[in-house]
C-alpha positions as CSV (number, residue, x, y, z in Angstrom):
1,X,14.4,-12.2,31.7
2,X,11.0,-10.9,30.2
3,X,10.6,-10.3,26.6
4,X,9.9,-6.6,27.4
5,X,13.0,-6.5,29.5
6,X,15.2,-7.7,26.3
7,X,14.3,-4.4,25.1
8,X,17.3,-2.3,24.8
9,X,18.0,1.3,26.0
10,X,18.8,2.4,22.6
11,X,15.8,1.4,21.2
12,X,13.6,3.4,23.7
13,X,15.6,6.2,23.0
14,X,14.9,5.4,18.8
15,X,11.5,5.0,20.4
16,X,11.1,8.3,21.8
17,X,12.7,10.4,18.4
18,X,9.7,8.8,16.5
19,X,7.2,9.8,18.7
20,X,8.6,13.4,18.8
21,X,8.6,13.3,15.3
22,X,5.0,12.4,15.2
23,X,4.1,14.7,17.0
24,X,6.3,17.5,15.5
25,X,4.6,16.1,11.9
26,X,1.1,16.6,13.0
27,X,1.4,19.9,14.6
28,X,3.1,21.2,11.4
29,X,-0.1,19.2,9.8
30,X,2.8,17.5,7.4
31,X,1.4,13.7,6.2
32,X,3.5,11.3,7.2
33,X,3.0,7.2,6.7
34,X,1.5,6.5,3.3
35,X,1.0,3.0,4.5
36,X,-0.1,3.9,7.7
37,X,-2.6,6.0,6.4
38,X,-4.1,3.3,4.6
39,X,-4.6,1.0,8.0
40,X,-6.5,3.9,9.3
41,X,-8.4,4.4,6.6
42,X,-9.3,0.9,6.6
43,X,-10.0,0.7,10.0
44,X,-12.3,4.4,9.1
45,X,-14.1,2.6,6.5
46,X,-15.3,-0.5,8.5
47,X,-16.1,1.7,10.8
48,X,-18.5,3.7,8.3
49,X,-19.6,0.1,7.6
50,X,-18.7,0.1,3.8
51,X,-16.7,-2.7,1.8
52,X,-12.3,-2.7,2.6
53,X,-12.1,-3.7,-0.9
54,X,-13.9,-1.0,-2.5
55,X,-12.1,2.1,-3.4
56,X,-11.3,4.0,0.3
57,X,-12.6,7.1,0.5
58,X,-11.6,7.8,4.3
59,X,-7.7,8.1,3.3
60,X,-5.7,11.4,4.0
61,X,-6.0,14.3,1.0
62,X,-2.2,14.4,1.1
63,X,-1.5,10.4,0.0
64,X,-2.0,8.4,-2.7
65,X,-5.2,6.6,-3.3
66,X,-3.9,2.9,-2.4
67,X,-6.3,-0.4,-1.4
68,X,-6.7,-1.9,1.6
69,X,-5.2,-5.2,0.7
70,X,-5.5,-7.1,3.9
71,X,-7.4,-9.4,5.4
72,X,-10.6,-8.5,7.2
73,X,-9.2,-8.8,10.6
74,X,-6.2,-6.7,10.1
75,X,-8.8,-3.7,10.0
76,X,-10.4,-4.7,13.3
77,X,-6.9,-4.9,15.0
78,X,-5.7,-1.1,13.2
79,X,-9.1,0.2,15.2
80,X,-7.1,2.4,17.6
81,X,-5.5,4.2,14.8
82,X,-8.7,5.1,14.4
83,X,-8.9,7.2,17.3
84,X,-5.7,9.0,16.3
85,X,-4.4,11.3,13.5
86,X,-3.0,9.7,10.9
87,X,0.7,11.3,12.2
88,X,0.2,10.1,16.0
89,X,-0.8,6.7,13.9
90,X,2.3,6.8,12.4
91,X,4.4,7.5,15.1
92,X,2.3,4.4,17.5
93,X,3.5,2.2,14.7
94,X,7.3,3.4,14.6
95,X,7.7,3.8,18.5
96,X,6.4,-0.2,18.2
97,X,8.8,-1.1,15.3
98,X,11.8,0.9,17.4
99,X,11.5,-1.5,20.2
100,X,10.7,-4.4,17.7
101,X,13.9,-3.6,16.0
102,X,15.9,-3.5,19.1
103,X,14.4,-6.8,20.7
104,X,15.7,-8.6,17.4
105,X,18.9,-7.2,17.0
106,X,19.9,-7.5,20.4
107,X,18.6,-11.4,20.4
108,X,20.9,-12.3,17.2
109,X,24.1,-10.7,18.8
110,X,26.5,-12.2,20.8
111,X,26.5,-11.3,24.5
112,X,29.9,-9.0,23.8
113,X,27.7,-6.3,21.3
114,X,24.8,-6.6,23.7
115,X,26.3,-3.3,25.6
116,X,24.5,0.1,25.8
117,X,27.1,1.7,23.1
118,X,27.7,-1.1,20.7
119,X,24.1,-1.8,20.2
120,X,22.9,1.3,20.0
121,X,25.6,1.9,17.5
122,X,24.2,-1.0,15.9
123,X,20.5,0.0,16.2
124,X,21.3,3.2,14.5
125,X,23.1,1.9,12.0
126,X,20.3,-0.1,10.6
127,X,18.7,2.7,9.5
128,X,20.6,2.9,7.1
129,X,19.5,0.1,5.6
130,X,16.6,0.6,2.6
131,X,14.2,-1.8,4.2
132,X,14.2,-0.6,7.6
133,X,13.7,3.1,7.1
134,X,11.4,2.4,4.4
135,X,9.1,-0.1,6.2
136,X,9.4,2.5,9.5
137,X,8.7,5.4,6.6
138,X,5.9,4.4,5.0
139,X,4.3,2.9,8.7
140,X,4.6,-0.4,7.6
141,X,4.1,-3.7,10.2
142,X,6.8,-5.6,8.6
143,X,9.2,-5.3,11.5
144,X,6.2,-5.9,14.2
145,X,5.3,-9.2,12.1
146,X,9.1,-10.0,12.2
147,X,9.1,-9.5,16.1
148,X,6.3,-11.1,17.0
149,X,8.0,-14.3,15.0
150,X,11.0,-14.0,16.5
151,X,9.7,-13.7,19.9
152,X,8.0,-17.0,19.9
153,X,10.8,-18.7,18.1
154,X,13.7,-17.7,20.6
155,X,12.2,-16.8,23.0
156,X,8.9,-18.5,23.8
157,X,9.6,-21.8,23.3
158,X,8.3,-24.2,26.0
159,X,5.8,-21.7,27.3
160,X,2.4,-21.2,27.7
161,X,0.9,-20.0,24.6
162,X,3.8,-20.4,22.7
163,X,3.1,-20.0,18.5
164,X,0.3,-17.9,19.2
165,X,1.9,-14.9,18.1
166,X,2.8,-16.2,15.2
167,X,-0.7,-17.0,14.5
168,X,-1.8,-13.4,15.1
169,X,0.9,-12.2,12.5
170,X,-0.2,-15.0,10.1
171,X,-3.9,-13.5,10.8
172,X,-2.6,-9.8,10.0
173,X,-0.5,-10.8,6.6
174,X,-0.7,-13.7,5.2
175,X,3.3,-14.5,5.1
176,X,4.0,-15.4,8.4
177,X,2.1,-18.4,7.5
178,X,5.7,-19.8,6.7
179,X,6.8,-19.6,10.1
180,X,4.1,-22.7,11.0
181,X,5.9,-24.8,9.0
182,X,9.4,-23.8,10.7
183,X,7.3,-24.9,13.8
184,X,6.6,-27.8,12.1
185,X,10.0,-28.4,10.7
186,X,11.5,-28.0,14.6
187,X,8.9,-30.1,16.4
188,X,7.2,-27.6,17.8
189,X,3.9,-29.4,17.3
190,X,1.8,-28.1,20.1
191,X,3.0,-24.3,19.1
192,X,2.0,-25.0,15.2
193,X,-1.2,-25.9,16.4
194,X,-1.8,-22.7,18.5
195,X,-0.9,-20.9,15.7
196,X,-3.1,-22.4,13.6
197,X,-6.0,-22.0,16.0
198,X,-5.1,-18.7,16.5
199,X,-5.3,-17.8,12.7
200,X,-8.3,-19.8,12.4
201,X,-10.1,-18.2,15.2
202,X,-9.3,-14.6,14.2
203,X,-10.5,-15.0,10.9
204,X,-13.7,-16.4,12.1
205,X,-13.9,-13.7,14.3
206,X,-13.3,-11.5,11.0
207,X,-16.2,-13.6,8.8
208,X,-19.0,-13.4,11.7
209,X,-18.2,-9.8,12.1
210,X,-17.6,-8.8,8.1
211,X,-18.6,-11.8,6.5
212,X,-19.5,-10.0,3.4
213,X,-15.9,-9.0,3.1
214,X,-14.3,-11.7,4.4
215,X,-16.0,-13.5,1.4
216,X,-14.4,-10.9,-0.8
217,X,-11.2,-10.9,0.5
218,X,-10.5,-14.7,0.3
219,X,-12.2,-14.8,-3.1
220,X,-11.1,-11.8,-5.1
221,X,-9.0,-9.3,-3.1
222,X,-6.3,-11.7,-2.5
223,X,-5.5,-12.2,-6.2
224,X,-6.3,-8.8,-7.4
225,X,-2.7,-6.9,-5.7
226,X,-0.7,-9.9,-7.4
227,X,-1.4,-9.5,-11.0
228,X,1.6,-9.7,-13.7
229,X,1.5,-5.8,-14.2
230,X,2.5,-5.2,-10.5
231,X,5.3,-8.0,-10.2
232,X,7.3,-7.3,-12.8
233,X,8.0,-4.1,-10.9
234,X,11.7,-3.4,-9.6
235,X,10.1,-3.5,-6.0
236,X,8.8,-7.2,-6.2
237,X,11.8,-8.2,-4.9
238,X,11.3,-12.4,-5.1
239,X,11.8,-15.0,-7.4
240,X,8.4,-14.4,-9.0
241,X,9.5,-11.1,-9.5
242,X,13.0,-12.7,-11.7
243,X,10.5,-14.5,-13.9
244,X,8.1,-12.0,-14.7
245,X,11.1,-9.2,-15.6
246,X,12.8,-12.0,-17.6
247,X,10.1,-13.5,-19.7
248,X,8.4,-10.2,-20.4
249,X,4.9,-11.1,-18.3
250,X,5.3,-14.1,-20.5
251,X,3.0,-17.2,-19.5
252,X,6.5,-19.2,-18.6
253,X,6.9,-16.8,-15.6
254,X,4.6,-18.8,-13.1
255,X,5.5,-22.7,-14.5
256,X,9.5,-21.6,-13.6
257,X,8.0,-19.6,-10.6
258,X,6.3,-22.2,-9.3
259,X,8.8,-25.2,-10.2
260,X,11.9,-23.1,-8.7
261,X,9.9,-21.7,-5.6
262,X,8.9,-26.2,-4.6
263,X,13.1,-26.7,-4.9
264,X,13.7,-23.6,-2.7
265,X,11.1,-24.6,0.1
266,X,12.5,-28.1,-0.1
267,X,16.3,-27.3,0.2
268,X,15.3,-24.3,3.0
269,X,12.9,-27.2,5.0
270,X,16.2,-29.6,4.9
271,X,18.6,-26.8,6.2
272,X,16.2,-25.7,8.7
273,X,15.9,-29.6,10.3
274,X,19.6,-29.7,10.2
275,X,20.5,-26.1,11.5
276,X,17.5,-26.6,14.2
277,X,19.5,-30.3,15.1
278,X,22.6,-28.5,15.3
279,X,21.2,-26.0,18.2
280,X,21.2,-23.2,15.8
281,X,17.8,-21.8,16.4
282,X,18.5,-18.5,14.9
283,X,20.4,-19.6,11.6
284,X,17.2,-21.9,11.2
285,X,14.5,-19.0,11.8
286,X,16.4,-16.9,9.0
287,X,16.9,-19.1,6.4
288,X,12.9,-20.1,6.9
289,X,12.6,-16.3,6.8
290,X,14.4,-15.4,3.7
291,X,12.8,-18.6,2.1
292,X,9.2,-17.0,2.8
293,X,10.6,-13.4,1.0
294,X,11.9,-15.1,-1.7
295,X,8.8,-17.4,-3.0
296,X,6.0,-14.7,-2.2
297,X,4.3,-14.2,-5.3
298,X,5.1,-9.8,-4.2
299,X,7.8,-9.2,-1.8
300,X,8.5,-5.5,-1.9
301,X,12.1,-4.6,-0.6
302,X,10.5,-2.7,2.2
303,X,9.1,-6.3,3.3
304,X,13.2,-7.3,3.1
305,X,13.6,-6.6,7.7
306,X,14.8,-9.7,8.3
307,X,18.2,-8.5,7.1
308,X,18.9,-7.0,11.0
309,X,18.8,-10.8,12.6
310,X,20.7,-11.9,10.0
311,X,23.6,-8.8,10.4
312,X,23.3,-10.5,14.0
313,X,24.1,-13.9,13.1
314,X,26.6,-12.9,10.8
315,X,28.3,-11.2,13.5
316,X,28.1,-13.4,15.7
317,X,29.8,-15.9,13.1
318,X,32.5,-12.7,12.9
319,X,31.7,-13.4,8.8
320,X,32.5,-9.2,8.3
321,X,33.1,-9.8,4.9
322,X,29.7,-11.2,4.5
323,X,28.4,-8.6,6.6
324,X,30.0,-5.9,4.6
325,X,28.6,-7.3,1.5
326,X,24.9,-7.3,3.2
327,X,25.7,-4.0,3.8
328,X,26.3,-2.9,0.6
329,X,23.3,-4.5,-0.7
330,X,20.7,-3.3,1.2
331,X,21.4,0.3,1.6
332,X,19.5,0.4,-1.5
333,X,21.6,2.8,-3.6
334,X,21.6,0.4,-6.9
335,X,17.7,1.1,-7.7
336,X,17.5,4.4,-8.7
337,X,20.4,4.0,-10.8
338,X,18.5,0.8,-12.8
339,X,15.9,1.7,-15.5
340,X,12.3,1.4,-13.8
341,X,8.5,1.9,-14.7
342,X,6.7,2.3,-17.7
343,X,7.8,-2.0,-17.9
344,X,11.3,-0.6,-18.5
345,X,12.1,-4.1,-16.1
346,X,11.4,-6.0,-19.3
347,X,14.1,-4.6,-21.2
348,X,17.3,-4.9,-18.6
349,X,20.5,-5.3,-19.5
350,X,22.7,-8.2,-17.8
351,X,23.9,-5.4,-15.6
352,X,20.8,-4.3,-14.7
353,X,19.6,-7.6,-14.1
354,X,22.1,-8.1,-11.2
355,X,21.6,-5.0,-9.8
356,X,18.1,-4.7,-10.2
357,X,17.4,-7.9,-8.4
358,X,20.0,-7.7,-6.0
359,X,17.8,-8.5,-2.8
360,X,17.0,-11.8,-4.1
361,X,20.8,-12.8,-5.1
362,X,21.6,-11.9,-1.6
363,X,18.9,-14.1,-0.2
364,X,20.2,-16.9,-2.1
365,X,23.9,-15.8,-1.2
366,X,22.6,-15.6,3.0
367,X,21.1,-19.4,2.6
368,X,24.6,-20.6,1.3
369,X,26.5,-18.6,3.6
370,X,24.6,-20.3,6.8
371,X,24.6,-23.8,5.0
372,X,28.4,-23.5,4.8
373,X,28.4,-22.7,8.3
374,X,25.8,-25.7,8.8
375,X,28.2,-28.1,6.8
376,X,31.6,-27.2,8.4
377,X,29.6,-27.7,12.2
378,X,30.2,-24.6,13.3
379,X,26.4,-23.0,13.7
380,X,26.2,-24.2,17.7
381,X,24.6,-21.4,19.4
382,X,28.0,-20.0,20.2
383,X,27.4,-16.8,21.9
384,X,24.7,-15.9,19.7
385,X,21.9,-16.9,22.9
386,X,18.6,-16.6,21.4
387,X,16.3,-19.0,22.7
388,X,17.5,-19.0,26.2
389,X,15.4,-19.5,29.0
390,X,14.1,-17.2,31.6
C-alpha cells in the first residue's frame, strides 16, 4: 500500500473542517496562525529581497511581531504561502498536518484500532492533547516534520530515496537532525547519507541563492532565539529548560545541561540498537524522538507531537494505565495553574517544579516504560505493523 493510501478517512474528513475553517476565518477577515503568519512573512520578505533576520515588516497587523528564526531555505520552501492569505496559509498547513496526524497514528496502532470508527475516535481525541491543537493553532510544521520522519522510518525503508525526507525536514528545522543518527544507529547507512546530502544540498541551494543570510543565519541567528532569558520559560519544555529554572539563569545551567543531555543521548543510542534488534522499529523511532525533545537547547511544548505515535505504541502494548497517564499529562491543564513570566520560573515551589516541567518527566517516564518493555522481550512488532512492506 502507498503512503498516501495509509491516509485514513478520518483524517480527510479533519482535513476538510480545517480548510472550511480557513476559509470561514478569512472571509470574516479574523487572523488566524501566529506562526503561520510568520512563514509567510518570511517567505514576503525574501521576496522583497531584505534580510530574514532583520525585524519583518511584511507580518499581518493582527499578530505579534515575532522573527523568522529559520534557516534560509525554510523561506524558499514557505514561497506558496506567499501566494495566499495568511488564513488560506493557515488552513494549507493544517489540512497537511490533518493527514500527517492520521498517517502516524494509524501506523503506530495495531491492525484492530485501524477501523474507520476507532481511529477516527482516536484522531479526534488527539485534539485534545496541548501539543497537537496548539502546533495545528498556531500553523506550526511540527507534525509535518514528525511525518515526514516517520514516513521514511516505517515506511520507506529499502526504497528508492529512502532518508531523504528526513533530510528535507532536517533542512527546514534543525531537529530532525537526530533522526540521522537513528539511521545511523539502525544501519541504515545508505538512507543517513541521503539525508545528509539532502540537507547539504538544500542549504547550498539556500547560500548561492541568499548567501548573505545564510551567513547570518548560521553565524548569529541560530544563537540569538536560544538565549537564557527565553529558556527559562515554562514553554522550554527540555532538560535545558530544568537547569535554567533551577539554577536561576545561573552559569551551572549549561555544564549540568550539557553533561546530562551526553548520558541521555547515550542511554537513548543503546535502547534504540536494542529495540531496532528486537524488530521494534516504532518503540526505537520514539524513544530517538523524545531524546531529540528532551536535549534541545528550546523545545516548546507545542514542539511535544510525538506524543500521538507513542499513544499508538502504548496501545498497542495495551499499557492503558500508561496511556491514561500520558493523557493526563499532556492535555496541558497544569500550566496555567503554575506561576509564569516576569522569571516567576525561578522561584517555583517543589510543586510547581513537577507540574511545571511535566513534559519532560513524562519523556523520561515514556523512555523507561519502552525499555521495560525492551528488557522483559516483549517489544516484537506484535500487531503494531509499521514498517511493513508494500
Amino acid at each position: 500500500m502507498g503512503v498516501v493510501r495509509r491516509v485514513p478517512p478520518a483524517a480527510v474528513v479533519m482535513a476538510l473542517v480545517f480548510a472550511c475553517l480557513a476559509v470561514a476565518a478569512w472571509v470574516a477577515g479574523h487572523g488566524i496562525g501566529v506562526d503561520s503568519a510568520v512563514y509567510r512573512a518570511g517567505a514576503l520578505t525574501l521576496l522583497h529581497g531584505d534580510s530574514l533576520y532583520s525585524p519583518l515588516t511584511t507580518g499581518e497587523s493582527w499578530a505579534p511581531a515575532l522573527p523568522f528564526t529559520y534557516p534560509p531555505i525554510a523561506a524558499v520552501l514557505f514561497l506558496p504561502l506567499a501566494a495566499l492569505p495568511s488564513q488560506l496559509g493557515w488552513g494549507l498547513l493544517a489540512v497537511l498536518s490533518a493527514l500527517g496526524l492520521g498517517l502516524v497514528l494509524r501506523e503506530s496502532l495495531p491492525e484492530r484500532y485501524r477501523g474507520a470508527w476507532p481511529i477516527g475516535a482516536l484522531l479526534t481525541a488527539t485534539l485534545l492533547l496541548e501539543p497537537i491543537w496548539r502546533s495545528i493553532g498556531l500553523g506550526q510544521v511540527n507534525v509535518i516534520l514528525m511525518t515526514m520522519v516517520a514516513a521514511d522510518v516505517l515506511l520507506l525503508r529499502g526504497r528508492k530515496g529512502a532518508g531523504l525526507l528526513i533530510g528535507t525536514a532536517a533542512a527546514i528545522k534543525l531537529t530532525p537532525l537526530i533522526f540521522v543518527g537513528h539511521l545511523v544507529l539502525t544501519r541504515r547507512w545508505a538512507d543517513a547519507a541521503r539525508a545528509l546530502a539532502a540537507f547539504a544540498c538544500l542549504n547550498l541551494v539556500a547560500a548561492l541563492l541568499l548567501p548573505g543570510d545564510t551567513g547570518r543565519f548560521w553565524t548569529e541567528a541560530l544563537f540569538d532565539g536560544n538565549d537564557a532569558a527565553t529558556n527559562s520559560w515554562i514553554g522550554n519544555q527540555s532538560l535545558n529548560g530544568i537547569f535554567q529554572r533551577l539554577t536561576g539563569e545561573g552559569r551551572a545551567a549549561l555544564v549540568l545541561y550539557g553533561v546530562s543531555a551526553l548520558v541521555l543521548l547515550a542511554a537513548a543510542a543503546w535502547l534504540t540498537h536494542r529495540l531496532h534488534r528486537a524488530g521494534d522499529d516504532l518503540g526505537a523511532l520514539l524513544v530517538s524522538a523524545f531524546a531529540g525533545l528532551l536535549v534541545s537547547p528550546v523545545s516548546w511544548t507545542h514542539h511535544w507531537v510525538w506524543i500521538v505515535p507513542l499513544a499508538g505504541y502504548l496501545i498497542a502494548h495495551a499499557r492503558w494505565w500508561a496511556l491514561a497517564a500520558l493523557v493526563a499529562v499532556f492535555t496541558g491543564w497544569q500550566f496555567p495553574i503554575v506561576p509564569s513570566g516576569a522569571k516567576s520560573e525561578l522561584r517555583w515551589t517543589l510543586g510547581d517544579g513537577l507540574l511545571g516541567n511535566a513534559y519532560v518527566l513524562a519523556g523520561f517516564a515514556a523512555a523507561v516504560v519502552i525499555a521495560i518493555l525492551a528488557v522483559r522481550g516483549r517489544t516484537g512488532r506484535a500487531e503494531v505493523g509499521a514498517g511493513l512492506p508494500g
